[in-house]
C-alpha positions as CSV (number, residue, x, y, z in Angstrom):
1,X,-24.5,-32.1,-19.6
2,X,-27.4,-30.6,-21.8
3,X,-28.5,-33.3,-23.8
4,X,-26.8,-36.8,-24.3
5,X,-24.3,-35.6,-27.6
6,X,-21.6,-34.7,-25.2
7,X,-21.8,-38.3,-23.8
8,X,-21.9,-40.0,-26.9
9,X,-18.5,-38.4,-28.1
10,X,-17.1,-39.5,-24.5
11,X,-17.6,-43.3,-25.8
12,X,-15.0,-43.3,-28.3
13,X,-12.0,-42.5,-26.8
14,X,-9.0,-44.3,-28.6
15,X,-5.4,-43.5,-27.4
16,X,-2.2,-43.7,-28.6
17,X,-0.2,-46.7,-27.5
18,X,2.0,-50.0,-28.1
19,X,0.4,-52.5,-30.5
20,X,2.6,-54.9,-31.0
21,X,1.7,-59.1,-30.0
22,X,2.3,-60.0,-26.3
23,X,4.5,-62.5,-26.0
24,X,2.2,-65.2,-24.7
25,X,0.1,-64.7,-28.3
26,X,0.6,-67.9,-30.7
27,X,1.8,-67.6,-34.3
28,X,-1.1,-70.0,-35.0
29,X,-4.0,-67.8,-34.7
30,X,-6.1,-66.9,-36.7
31,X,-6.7,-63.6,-36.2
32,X,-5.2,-60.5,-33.6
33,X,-6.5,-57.2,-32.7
34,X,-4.6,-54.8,-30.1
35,X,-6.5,-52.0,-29.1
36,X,-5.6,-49.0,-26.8
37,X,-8.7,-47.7,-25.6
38,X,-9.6,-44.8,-22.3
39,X,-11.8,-47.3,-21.0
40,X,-12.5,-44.9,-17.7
41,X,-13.7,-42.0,-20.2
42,X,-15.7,-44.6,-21.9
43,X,-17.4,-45.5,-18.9
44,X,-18.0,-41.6,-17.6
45,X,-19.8,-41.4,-20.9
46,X,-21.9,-44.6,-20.5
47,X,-22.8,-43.4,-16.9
48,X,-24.1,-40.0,-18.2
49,X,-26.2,-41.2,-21.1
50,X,-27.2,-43.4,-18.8
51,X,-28.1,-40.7,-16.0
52,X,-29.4,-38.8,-18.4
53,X,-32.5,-41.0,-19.5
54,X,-32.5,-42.7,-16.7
55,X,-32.8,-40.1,-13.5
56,X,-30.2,-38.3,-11.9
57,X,-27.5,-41.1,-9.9
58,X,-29.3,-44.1,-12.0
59,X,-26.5,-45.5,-13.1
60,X,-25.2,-46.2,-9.4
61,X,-28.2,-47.4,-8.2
62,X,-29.5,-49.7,-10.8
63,X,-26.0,-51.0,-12.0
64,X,-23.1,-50.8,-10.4
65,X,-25.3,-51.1,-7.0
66,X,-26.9,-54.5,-7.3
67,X,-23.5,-55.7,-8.7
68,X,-21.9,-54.7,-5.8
69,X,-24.1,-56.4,-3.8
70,X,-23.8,-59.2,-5.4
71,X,-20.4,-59.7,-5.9
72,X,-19.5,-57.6,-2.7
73,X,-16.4,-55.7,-4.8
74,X,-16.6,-52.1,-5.8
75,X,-17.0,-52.3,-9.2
76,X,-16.2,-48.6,-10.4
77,X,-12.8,-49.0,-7.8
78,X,-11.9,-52.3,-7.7
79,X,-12.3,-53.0,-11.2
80,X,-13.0,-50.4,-13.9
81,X,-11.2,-47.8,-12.3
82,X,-7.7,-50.4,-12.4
83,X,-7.9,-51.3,-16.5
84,X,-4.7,-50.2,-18.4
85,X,-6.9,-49.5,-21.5
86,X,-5.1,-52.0,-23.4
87,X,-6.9,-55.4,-24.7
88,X,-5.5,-57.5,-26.9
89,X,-8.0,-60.3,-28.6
90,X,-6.6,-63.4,-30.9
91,X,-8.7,-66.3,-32.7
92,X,-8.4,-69.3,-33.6
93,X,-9.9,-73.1,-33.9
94,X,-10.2,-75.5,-32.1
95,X,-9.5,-79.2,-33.0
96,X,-11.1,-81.7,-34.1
97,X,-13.0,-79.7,-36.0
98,X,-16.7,-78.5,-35.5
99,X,-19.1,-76.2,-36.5
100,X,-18.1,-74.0,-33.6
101,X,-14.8,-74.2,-33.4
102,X,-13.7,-70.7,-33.8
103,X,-12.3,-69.8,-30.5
104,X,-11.6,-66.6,-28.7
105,X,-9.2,-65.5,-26.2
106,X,-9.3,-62.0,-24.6
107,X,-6.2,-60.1,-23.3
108,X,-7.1,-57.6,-20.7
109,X,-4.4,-55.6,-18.9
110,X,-4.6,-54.0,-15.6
111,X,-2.7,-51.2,-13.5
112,X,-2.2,-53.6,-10.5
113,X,-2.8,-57.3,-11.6
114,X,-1.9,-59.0,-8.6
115,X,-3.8,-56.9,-6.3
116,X,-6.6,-58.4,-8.7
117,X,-5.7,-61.5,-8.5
118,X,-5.7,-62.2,-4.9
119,X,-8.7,-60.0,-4.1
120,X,-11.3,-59.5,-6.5
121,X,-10.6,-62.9,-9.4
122,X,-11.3,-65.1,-6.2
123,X,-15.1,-63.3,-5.5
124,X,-15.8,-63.5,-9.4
125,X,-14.9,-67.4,-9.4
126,X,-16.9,-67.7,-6.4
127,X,-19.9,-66.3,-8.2
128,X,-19.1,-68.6,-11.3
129,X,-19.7,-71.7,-9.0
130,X,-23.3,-70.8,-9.0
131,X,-23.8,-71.4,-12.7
132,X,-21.4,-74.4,-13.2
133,X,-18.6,-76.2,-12.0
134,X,-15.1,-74.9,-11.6
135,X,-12.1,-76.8,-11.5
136,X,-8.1,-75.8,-10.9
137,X,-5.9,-77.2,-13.6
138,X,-2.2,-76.8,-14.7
139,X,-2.1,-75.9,-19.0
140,X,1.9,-76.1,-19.4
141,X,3.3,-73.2,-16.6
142,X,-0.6,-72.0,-16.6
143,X,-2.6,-72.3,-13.2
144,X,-5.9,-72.1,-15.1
145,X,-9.6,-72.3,-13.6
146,X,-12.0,-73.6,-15.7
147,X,-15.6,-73.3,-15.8
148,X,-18.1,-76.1,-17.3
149,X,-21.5,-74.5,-17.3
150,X,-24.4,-76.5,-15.6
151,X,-26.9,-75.8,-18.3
152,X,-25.9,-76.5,-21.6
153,X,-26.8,-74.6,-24.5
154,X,-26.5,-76.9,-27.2
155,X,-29.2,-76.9,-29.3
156,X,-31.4,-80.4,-29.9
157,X,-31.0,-82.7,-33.1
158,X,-28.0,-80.6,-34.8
159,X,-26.5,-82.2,-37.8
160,X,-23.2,-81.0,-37.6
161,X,-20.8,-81.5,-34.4
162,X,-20.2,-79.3,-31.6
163,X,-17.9,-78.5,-29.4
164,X,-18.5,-78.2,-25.2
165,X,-18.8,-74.6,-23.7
166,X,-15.8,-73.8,-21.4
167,X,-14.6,-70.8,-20.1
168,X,-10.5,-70.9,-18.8
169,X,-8.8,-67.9,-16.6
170,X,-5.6,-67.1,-15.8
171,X,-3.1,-64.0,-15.2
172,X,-0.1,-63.8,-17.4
173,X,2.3,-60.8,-16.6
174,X,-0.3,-57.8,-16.5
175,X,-3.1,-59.8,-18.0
176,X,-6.5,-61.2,-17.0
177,X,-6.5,-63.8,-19.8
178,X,-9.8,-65.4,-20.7
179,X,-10.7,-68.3,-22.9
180,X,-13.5,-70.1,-24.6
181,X,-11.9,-73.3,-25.1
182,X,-8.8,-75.2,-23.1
183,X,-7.1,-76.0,-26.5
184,X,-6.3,-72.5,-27.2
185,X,-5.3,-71.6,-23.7
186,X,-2.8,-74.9,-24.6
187,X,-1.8,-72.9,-27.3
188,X,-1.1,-69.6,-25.3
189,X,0.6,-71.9,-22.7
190,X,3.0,-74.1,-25.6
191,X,4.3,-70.2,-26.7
192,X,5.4,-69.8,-22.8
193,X,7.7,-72.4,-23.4
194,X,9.0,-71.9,-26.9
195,X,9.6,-68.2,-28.2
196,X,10.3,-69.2,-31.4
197,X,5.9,-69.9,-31.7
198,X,5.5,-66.1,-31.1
199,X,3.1,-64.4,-33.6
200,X,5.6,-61.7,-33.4
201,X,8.1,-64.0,-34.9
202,X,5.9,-64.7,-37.8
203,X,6.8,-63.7,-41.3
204,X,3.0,-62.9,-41.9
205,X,2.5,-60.8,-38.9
206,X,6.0,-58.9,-39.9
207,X,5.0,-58.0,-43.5
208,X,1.6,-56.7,-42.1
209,X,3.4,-54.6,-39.5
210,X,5.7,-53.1,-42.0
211,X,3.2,-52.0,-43.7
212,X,0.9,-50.6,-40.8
213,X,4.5,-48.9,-39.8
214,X,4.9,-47.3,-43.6
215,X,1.6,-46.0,-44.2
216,X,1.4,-44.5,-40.4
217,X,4.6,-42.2,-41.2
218,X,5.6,-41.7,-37.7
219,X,2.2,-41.5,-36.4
220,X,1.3,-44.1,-33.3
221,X,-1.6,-46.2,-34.1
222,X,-4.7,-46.4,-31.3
223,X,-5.3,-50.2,-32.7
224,X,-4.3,-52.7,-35.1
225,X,-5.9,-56.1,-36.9
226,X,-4.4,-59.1,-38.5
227,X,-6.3,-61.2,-39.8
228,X,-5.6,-65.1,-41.6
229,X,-8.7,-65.8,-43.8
230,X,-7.7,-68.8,-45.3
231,X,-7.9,-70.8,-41.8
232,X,-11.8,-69.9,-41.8
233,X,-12.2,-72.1,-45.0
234,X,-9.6,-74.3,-44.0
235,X,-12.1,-75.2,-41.3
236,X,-14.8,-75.3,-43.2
237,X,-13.0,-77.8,-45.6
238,X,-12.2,-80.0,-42.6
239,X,-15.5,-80.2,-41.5
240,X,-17.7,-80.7,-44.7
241,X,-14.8,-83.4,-46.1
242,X,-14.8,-85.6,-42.5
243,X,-16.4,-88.7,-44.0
244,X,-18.8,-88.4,-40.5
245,X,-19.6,-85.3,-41.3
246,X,-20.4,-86.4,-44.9
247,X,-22.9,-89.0,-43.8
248,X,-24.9,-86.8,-41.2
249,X,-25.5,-84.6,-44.0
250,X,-26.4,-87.5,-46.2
251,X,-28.9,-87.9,-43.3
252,X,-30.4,-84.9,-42.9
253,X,-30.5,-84.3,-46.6
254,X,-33.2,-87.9,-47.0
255,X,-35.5,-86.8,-43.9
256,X,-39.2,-87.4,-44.8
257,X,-40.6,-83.9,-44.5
258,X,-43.2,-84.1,-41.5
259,X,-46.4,-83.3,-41.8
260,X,-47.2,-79.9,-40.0
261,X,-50.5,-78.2,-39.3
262,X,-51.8,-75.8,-42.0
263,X,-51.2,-72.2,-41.1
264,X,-53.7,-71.0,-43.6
265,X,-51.0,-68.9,-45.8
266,X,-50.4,-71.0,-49.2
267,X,-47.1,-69.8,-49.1
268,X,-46.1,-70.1,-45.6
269,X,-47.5,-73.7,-45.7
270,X,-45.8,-74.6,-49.3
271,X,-42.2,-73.5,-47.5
272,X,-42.6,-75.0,-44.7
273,X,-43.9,-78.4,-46.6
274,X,-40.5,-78.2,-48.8
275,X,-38.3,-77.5,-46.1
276,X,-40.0,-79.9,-43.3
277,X,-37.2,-82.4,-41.7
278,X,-34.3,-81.1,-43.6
279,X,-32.0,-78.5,-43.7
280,X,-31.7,-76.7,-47.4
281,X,-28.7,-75.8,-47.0
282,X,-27.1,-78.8,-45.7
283,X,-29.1,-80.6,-48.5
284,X,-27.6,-78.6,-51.5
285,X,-24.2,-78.4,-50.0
286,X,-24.5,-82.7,-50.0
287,X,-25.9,-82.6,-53.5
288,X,-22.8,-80.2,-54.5
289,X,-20.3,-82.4,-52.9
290,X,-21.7,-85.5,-54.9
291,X,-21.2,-84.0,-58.3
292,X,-18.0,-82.4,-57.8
293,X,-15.3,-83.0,-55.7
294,X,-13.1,-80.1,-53.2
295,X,-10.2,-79.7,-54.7
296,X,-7.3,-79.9,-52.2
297,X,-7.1,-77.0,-50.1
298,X,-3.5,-76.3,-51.3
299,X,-4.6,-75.2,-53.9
300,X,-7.3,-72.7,-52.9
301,X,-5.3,-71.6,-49.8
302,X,-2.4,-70.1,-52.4
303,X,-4.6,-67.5,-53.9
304,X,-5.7,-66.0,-50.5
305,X,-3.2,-63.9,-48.0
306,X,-3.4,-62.2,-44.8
307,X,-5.0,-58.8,-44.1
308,X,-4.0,-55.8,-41.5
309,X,-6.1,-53.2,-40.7
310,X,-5.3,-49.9,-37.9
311,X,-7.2,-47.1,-36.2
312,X,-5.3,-43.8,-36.1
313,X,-6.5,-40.3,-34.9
314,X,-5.8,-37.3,-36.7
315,X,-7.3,-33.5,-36.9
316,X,-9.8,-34.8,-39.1
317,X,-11.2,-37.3,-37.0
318,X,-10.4,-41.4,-36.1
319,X,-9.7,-43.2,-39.3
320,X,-9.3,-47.0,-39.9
321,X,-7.6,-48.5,-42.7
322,X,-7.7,-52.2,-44.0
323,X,-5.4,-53.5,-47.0
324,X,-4.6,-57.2,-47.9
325,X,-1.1,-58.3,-48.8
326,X,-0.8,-60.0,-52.5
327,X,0.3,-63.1,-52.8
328,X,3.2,-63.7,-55.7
């Protein structure tokens, strides 16, 4: 390779394929992306940039190396080289309700899953013991392991509530499925029992699809978005109305600003003196709240409607397209 352009064009390497919602994907996300990808050209491209700055067989010895050592699994053979190139990743939230409660689960599919499973997932758990605990546990038909890191990274004296870091694993069909949170590996598990909970069966996802399928004309699509907007406010709403909620920000919005050390800038020390103790946000989004009331979320939720989006490759070049439906 004579200079690193080549490379770069190696990372994006779409490819044609099926996009439509495995079967284990719940109607109640909020969001879906399928992406067909040539994950092993990616990689060759990743390897040679990397090569390129970093000395000739860098890549091997300062990556994938050490990993191996660690992990004592090939990574380029045992792992890399056995991806399918398609991933599929869905959102949602998490309930109750906190600050953090978007949740992500990722869909990856492999050439040879159970060969995976019984070889390599085991020596990647056992790593995972050394930064928390992990348990076995059955989620509906699932045999999940879950891992509950040692060190938490919640941050000290926050207002609003969080939810605990997890991380849950399982294989479903060709899949490594990973999660952030049990409740939506629940909700992957409730769709194993009952079709009828499919996003694929949804009304939504079917008018989106139509009209990814009408403005491809023929054409196969390398990826493909869905997106549900209104359940980001809708969590929002829940939070900020939760009469808890309402009083922690009452809380924070009364702190008596400290008293901190002068930095010697006027303006740096007039900020900090205004916004000492309290969050300004939190404090004009409590003084809002007092004076006027959220309207039920019915009636915002009416005027917004889902999105698609896809990623197509022509002679011209990749293109990706994003339209929202309209709501009658």
């Amino acid at each position: 390779m004579s200079s690193p352009r080549r490379a770069i064009l190696d990372l994006v390497r779409p490819k044609e394929g099926d996009v439509q919602p495995e079967d284990w994907v719940p109607e109640s996300v909020s969001g879906y992306m399928a992406i067909n990808w040539d994950l092993q050209s990616t990689l060759k491209g990743i390897q040679q940039m990397f090569n390129q700055f970093r000395g000739s067989n860098a890549w091997q010895n300062e990556v994938f190396g050490p990993a191996a050592d660690q992990l004592g699994i090939d990574i380029q053979e045992e792992i890399f080289d056995q991806l399918e190139g398609r991933i599929s990743i869905m959102q949602g939230y998490v309930r109750p309700v906190t600050a953090n409660s978007q949740s992500t689960v990722w869909g990856i599919r492999f050439k040879n899953i159970k060969q995976f499973e019984s070889d390599i997932l085991p020596k990647l758990m056992e790593q995972a013991q050394q930064r928390g605990q992990v348990t076995s546990e059955e989620i509906g038909k699932l045999k999940v392991q879950v891992l509950i890191p040692s060190q938490s990274n919640r941050p000290e004296n926050v207002v609003v509530p969080l939810r605990d870091q997890e991380t849950c694993v399982t294989v479903i069909d060709d899949y490594l499925v990973v999660s952030d949170s049990r409740y939506m590996m629940q909700q992957v598990a409730d769709v194993l029992e009952d079709p009828d909970l499919r996003l694929n069966q949804s009304l939504e996802f079917q008018l989106i699809h139509d009209r990814i399928t009408e403005q491809l004309q023929g054409k196969n699509a390398s990826a493909i978005t869905f997106d549900r907007p209104e359940q980001a406010l809708q969590q929002f709403y829940e939070m900020v109305r939760d009469p808890e909620n309402r009083a922690k920000f009452r809380e924070q919005s009364e702190k008596t600003p400290r008293r901190d050390r002068p930095t010697g800038n006027a303006r740096m020390d007039e900020l900090r003196q205004r916004f000492a103790g309290s969050n300004p946000g939190l404090t004009a989004l409590e003084q809002a709240m007092e004076k006027h009331e959220l309207p039920p979320f019915a009636e915002i939720s009416k005027y917004m409607a889902p999105s698609g989006g896809y990623l197509v490759e022509e002679d011209s070049g990749l293109h990706y397209t994003t339209f929202t439906l309209r709501r009658d």
